[in-house]
C-alpha positions in Angstrom: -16.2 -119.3 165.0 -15.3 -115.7 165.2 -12.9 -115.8 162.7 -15.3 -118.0 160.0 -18.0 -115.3 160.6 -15.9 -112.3 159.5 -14.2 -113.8 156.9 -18.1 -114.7 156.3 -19.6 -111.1 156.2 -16.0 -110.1 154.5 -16.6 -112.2 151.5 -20.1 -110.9 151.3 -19.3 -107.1 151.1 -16.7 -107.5 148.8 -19.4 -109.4 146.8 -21.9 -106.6 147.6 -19.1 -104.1 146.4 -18.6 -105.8 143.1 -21.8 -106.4 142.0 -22.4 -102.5 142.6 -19.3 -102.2 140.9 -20.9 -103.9 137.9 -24.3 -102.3 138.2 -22.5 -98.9 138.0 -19.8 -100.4 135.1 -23.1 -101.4 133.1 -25.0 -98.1 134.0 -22.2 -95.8 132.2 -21.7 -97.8 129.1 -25.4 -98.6 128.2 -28.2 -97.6 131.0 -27.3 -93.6 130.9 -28.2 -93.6 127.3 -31.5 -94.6 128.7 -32.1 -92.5 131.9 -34.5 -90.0 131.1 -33.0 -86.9 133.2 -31.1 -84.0 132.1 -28.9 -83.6 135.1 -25.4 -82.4 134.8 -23.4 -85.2 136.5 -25.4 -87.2 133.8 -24.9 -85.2 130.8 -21.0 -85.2 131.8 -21.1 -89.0 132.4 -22.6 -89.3 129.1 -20.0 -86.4 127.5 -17.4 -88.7 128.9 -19.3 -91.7 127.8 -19.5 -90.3 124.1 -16.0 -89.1 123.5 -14.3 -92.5 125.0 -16.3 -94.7 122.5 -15.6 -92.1 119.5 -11.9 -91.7 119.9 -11.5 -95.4 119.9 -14.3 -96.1 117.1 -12.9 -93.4 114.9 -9.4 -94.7 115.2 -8.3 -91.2 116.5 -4.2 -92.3 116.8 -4.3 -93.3 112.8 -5.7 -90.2 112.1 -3.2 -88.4 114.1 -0.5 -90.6 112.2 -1.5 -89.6 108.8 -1.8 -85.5 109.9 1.7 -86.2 111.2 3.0 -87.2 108.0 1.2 -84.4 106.2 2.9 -81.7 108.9 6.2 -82.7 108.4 5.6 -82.1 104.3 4.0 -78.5 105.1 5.9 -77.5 107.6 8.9 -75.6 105.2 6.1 -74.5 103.1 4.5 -73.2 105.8 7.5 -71.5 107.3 8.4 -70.0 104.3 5.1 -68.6 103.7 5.0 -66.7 107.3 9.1 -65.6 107.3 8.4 -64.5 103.5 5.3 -62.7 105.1 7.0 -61.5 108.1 10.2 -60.0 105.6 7.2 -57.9 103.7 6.7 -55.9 106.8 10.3 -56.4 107.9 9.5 -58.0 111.2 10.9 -61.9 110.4 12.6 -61.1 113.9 9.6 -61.2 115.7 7.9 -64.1 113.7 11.1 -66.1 114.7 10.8 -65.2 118.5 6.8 -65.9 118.7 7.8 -69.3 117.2 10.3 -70.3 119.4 8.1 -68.8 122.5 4.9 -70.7 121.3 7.0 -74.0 120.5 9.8 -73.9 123.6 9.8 -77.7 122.9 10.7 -77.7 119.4 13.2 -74.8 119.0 15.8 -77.1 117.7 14.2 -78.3 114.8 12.2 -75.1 114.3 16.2 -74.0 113.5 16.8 -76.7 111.3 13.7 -75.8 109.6 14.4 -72.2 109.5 17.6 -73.2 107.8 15.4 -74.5 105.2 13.4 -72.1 104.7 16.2 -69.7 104.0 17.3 -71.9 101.2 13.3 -72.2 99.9 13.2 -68.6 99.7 16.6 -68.1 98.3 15.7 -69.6 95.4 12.6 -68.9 94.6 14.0 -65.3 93.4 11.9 -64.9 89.7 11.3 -66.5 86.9 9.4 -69.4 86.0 10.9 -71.0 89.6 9.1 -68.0 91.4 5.4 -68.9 89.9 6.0 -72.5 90.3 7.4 -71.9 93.8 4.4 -70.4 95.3 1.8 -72.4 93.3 3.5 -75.6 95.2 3.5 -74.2 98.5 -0.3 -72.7 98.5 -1.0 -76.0 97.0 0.9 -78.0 99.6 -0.7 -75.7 102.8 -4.1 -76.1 101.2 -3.8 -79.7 101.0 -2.9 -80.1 104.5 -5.8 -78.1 105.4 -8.0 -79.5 103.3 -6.9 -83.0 104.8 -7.4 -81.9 108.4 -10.9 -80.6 107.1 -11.8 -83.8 106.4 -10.7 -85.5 109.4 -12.8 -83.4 111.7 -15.9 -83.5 108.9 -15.2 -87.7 110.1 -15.0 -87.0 113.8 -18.5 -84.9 113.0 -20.3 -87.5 110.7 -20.3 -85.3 108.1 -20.4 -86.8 104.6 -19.6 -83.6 102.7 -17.0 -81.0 103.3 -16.7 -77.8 101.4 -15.9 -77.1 97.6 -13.0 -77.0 96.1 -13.2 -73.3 95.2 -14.3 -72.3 98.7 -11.7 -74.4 100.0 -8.8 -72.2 97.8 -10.3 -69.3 98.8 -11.0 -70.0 102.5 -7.7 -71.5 103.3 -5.9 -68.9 101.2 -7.5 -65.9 103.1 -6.6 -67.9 106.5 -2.7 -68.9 105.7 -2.5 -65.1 104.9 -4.5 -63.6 107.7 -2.7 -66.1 110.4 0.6 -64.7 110.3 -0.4 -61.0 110.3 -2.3 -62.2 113.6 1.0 -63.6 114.8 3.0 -60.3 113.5 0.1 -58.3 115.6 0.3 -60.7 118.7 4.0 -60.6 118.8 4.2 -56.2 118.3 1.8 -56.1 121.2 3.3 -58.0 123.5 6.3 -56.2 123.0 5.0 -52.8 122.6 2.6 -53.4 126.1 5.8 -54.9 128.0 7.9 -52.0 127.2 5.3 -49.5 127.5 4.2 -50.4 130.6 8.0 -50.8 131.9 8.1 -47.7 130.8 5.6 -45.8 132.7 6.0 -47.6 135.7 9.5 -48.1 137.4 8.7 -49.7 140.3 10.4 -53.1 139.7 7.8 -55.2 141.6 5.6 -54.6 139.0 8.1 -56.8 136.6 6.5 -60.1 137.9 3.2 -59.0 137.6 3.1 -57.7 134.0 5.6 -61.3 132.7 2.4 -63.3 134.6 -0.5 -61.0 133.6 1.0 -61.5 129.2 1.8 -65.3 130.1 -1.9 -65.6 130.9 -3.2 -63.8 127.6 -1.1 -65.7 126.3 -2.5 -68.9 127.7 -6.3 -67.1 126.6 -4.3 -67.1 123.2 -4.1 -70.7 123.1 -7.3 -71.2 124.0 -9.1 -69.4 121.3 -7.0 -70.8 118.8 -8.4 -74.4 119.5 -11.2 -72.6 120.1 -11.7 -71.5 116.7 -10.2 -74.5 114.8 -13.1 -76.2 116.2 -15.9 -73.7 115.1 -14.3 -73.2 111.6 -12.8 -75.8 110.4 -15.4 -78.3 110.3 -18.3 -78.2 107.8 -21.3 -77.6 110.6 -22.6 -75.3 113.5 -20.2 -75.7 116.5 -22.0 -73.9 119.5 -19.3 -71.4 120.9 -19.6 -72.7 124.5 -19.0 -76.3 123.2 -15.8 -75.0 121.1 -14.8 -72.8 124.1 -14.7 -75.6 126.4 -13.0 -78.0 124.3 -10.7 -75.1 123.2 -9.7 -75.2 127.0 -9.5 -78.7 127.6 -7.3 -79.1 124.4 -5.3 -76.2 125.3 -4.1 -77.2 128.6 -3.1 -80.4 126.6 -0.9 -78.6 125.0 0.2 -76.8 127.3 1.2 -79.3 129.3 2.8 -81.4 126.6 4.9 -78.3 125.8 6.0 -78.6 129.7 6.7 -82.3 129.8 9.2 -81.8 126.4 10.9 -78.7 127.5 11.6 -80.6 131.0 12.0 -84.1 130.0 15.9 -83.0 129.4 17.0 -86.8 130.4 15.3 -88.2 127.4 16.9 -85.6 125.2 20.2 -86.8 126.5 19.3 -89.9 125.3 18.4 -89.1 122.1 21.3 -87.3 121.7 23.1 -90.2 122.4 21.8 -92.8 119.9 20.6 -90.4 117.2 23.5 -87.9 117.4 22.6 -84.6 115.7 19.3 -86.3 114.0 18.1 -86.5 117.6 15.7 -83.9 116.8 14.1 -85.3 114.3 12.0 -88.4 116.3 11.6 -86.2 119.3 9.9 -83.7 116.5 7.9 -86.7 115.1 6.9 -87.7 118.5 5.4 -84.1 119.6 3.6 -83.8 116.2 1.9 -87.1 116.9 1.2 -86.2 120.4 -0.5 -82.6 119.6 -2.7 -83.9 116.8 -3.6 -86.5 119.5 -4.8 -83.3 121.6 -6.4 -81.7 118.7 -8.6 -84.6 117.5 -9.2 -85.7 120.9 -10.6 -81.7 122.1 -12.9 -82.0 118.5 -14.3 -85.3 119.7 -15.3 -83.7 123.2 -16.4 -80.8 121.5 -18.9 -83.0 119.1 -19.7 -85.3 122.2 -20.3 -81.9 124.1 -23.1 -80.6 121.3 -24.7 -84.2 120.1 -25.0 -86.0 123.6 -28.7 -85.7 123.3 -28.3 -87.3 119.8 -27.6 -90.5 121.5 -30.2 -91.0 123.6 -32.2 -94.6 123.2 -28.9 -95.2 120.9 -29.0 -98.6 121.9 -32.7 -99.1 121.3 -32.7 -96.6 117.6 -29.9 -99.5 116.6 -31.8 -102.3 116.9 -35.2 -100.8 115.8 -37.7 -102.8 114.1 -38.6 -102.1 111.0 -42.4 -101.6 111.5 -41.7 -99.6 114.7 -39.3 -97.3 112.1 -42.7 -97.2 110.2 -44.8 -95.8 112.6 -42.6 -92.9 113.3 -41.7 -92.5 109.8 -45.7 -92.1 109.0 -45.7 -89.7 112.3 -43.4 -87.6 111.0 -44.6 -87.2 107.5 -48.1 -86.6 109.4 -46.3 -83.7 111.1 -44.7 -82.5 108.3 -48.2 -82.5 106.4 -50.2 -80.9 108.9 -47.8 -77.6 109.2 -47.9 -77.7 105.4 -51.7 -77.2 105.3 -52.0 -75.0 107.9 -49.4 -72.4 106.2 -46.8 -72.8 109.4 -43.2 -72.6 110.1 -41.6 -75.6 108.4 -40.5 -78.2 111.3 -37.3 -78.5 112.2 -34.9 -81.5 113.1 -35.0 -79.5 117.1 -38.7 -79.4 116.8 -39.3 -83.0 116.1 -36.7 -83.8 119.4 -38.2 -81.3 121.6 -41.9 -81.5 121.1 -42.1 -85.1 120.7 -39.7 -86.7 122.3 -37.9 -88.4 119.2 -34.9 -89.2 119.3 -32.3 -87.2 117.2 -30.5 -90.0 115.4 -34.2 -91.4 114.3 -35.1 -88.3 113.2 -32.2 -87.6 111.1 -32.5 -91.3 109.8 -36.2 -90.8 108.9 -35.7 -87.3 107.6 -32.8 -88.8 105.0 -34.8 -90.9 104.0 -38.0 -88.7 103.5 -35.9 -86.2 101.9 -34.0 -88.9 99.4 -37.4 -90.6 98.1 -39.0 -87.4 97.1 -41.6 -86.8 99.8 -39.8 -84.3 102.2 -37.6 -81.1 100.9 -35.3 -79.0 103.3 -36.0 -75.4 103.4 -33.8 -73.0 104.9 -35.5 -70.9 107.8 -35.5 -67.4 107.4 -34.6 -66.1 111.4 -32.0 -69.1 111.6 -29.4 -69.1 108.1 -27.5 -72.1 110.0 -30.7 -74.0 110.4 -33.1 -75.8 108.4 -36.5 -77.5 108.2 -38.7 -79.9 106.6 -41.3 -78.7 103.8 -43.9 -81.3 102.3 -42.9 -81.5 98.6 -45.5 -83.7 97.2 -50.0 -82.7 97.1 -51.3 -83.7 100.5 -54.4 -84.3 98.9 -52.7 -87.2 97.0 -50.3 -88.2 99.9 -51.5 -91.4 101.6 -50.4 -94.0 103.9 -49.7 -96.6 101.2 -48.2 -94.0 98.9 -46.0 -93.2 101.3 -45.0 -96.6 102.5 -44.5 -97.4 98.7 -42.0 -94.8 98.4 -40.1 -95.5 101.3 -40.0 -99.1 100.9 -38.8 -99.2 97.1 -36.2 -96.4 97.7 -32.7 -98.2 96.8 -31.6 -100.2 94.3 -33.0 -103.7 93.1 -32.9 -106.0 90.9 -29.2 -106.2 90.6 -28.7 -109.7 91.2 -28.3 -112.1 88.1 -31.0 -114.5 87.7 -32.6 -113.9 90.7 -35.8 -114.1 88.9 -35.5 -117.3 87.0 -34.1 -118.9 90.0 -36.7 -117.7 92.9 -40.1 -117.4 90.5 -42.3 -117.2 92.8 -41.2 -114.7 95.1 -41.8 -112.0 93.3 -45.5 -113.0 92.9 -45.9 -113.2 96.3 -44.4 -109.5 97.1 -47.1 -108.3 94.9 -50.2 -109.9 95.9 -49.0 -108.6 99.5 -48.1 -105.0 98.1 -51.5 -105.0 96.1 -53.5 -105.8 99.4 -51.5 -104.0 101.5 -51.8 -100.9 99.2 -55.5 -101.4 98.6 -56.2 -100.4 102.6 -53.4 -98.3 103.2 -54.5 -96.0 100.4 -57.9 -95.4 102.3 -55.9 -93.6 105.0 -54.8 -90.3 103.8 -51.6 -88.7 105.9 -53.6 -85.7 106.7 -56.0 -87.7 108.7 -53.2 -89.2 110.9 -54.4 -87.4 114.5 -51.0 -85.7 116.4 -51.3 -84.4 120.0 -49.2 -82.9 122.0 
């Protein structure tokens, strides 16, 4: 009897733990999107949450694919470009040394490449080659850029990236600045060490200064995802959400460089079937595996600054369409009621804050004001980065049914052949309910819509 009640009581708190289990299981993937507070645990799980489903649902490792092919075509461009740089100032030496410092893992085929890259240079020595030369490698460096612009525009949702001319000129300016940056990095690092070696000559100072560049180093790292996340994509990235991502991404990297440096068995190997071409997938390999790192840091770092954009996800998805409506009415009544009474445009933040919306609504509702006419964005003048909502239609002649009319035949139509002679009736219908609809809705002007806060 003993042994029947414990197995008993056994069986039911292992059935205990597993429903708790799946309480918990369904309260991460759909109830936290629903839980009112603004804890941190719950803005982490959320973070967390967020970044899972959009490295899956963006197909992050085919992205990281295709920026692995486009690497391995810039990278003797790029080379070339920083060594011919580097020869200008005649420091080459130094730009070599930084490279094989910042890339311990890859000092084999940054050789090969350098090899290269002697030849490139070699030849492009004047003439028609010379023009041609460098219009193909700023061409080739742009596009790559101008690729992985695009992939973090995806990761953001952003449907447009920057214009062709800014994009020459931006990217021009940056492959230009970036190895003066490296060039500076590299003479300081050598100029403190000796300097400081220098002045003090008390050897168990040695250890300290090696540790004390290997961590600005490390900083180095840092702000170098850092800033790829604020600049390349075409938004506002929040510095604290770049900076933490930047960290995240850059002890990635860090460690990745570790693992390859150490993992000398699997080098072995690769020497063994690949000979002196062993290189070459071990190179493959790491590309893959840091634009993994990269792309995954700029999906925490979007998670990080739009997790409040996904709250009531699940219930914005499925919304009905007169429920999309009445906030779409609500917002124009907003919108309206600033307009008359000469305030500050609304903005996107406003809308969230103030009345609870939730962000992906608003922005859905907003698109849509904007794209039938009712709704224009205006630029506010003590935020450049930020803009809000200005009425651009008479309030006087803006009224429930106009507005509903708007929305509601914004889109195409009438695109499908012979609808009309094969469904005659249905169009009659839609009218006689338009017509009535439209003769009460037009009573009720927008201004008259009552908001409290």
């Amino acid at each position: 009897m003993t042994n029947d009640s414990d197995k008993i009581n056994a069986d039911g708190a292992i059935g205990r733990l597993k429903t708790k289990l799946m309480r918990l299981w369904d309260y991460v993937n759909n109830g936290i999107w629903s839980d009112p507070r603004r804890k941190g645990w719950i803005n982490l799980l959320r973070i967390a949450n967020l970044s899972v489903n959009s490295f899956l649902n963006r197909d992050i490792q085919t992205q990281a694919c295709a920026m692995t092919y486009r690497t391995m075509l810039a990278i003797v461009p790029a080379l070339a470009l920083l060594l011919a740089i580097g020869r200008g100032f005649d420091m080459q030496h130094i730009l070599q040394e930084e490279l094989f410092h910042i890339f311990p893992a890859q000092q084999v085929a940054i050789s090969y490449a350098l090899n290269f890259v002697d030849s490139y240079l070699s030849q492009m020595t004047g003439g028609v080659f010379l023009g041609v030369g460098i219009v193909f490698l700023l061409w080739t460096l742009i596009s790559l850029l101008s690729n992985v612009e695009d992939t973090f525009n995806y990761i953001w949702g952003q449907k447009s990236g920057r214009s062709i001319w800014r994009k020459i000129s931006d990217y021009t300016a940056t492959l230009l600045i970036l190895p003066i940056l490296m060039l500076c990095v590299g003479g300081i690092s050598v100029l403190l060490s000796s300097t400081i070696s220098s002045l003090f000559h008390l050897k168990f100072l040695t250890p300290v200064i090696s540790m004390t560049l290997e961590a600005a180093k490390y900083l180095v790292t840092f702000l170098f995802f850092t800033a790829v996340y604020m600049l390349i994509p075409n938004t506002k990235v929040k510095f604290k959400n770049a900076f933490v991502s930047g960290i995240i991404a850059g002890t990635g990297f860090l460690i990745l460089q570790w693992l390859f440096v150490t993992g000398t068995l699997y080098v072995t190997r690769y020497n063994a079937i690949y000979g002196s071409f062993a290189f070459l997938p071990l190179l493959l390999l790491w590309i893959q595996f840091v634009w993994v790192i990269c792309l995954a840091g700029a999906v925490v770092c979007y998670s990080s600054q739009n997790v409040f954009a996904f709250n009531l996800a699940r219930e914005v998805s499925g919304i009905s369409t007169r429920y999309e409506a009445m906030v779409s009415v609500a917002i124009t009544a907003i919108i309206t009621h600033r307009f008359i009474a000469g305030a500050t445009p609304v903005t996107a933040r406003d809308l969230m804050n103030y009345y609870n919306l939730p962000a992906r609504l608003v922005t859905d509702i907003t698109d849509r004001l904007v794209a039938a006419g009712i709704v224009s964005h205006v630029v506010m003048a003590d935020e450049k980065d930020t803009y809000g909502f200005q009425l651009s239609t008479d309030p006087a002649t803006l009224t429930v049914g106009s507005l509903a009319s708007r929305l509601y035949n914004l889109g195409t139509a009438d695109f499908v052949p012979e609808f009309n002679e094969k469904f005659p009736n249905i169009r009659l219908t839609f009218e006689d309910l338009e017509n009535n609809f439209m003769a009460l809705a037009d009573k009720t002007p927008i201004s008259s819509i009552k908001i409290e806060k």
